[in-house]
C-alpha positions as CSV (number, residue, x, y, z in Angstrom):
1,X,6.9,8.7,-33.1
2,X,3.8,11.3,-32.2
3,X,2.7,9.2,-29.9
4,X,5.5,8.2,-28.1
5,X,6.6,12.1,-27.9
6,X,3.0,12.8,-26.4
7,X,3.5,9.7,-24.2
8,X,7.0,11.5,-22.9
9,X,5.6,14.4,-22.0
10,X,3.0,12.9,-20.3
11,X,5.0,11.2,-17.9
12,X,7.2,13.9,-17.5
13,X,4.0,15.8,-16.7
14,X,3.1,13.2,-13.8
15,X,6.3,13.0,-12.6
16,X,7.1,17.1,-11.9
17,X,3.6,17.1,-10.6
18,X,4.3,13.8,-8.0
19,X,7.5,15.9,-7.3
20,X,5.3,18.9,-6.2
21,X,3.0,17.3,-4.0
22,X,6.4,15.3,-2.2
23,X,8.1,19.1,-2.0
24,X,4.5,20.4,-0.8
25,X,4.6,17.3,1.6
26,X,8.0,18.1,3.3
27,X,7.2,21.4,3.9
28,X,4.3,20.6,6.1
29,X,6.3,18.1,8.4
30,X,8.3,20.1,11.0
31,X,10.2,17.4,11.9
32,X,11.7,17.3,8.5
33,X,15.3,19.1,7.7
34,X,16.4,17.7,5.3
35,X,16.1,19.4,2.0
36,X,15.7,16.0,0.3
37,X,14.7,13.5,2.0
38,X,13.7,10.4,0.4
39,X,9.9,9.4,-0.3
40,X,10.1,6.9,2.3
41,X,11.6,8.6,5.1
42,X,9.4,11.6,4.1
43,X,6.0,9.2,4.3
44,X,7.1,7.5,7.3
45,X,8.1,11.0,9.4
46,X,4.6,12.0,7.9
47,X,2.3,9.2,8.8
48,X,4.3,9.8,12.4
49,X,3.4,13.3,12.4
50,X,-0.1,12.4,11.7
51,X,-0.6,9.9,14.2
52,X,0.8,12.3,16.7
53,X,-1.4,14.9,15.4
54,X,-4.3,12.6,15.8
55,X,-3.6,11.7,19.2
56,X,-3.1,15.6,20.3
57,X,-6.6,16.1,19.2
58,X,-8.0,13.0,21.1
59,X,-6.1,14.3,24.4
60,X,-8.1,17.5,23.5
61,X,-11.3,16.0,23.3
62,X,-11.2,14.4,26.3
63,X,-10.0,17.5,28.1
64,X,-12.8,19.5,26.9
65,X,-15.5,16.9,27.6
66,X,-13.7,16.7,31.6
67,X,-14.2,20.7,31.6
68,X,-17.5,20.6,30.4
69,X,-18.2,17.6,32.9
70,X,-16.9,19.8,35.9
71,X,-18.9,22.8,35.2
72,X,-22.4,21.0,34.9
């Protein structure tokens, strides 16, 4: 019985925890509304979000290297 308690509270441990890093998640995603969306609309709108991110920094780069270029 001790051990299944402990076991209990340990998933119930893992779970609120999962729960907080999915709330932290949808916080960080502006595209996000919803005040609860599902875990797979919330990890595909954040794997978009990253891409996009990740392509924003790549037009960046290449803009800086073109400045840099012109004023060498």
């Amino acid at each position: 019985e001790l051990r299944r308690t402990s076991h209990k509270a340990a998933e119930q441990k893992r779970r609120d925890s999962l729960k907080n890093c999915f709330d932290d998640l949808r916080q960080m995603i502006p595209s996000i509304q919803e005040k609860s969306p599902s875990k797979v609309f919330l990890l595909k709108k954040s794997f978009d979000y990253i891409c996009n991110l990740k392509a924003e920094v790549a037009n960046r780069d290449l803009e800086l290297a073109r400045v840099r270029a012109e004023h060498e």
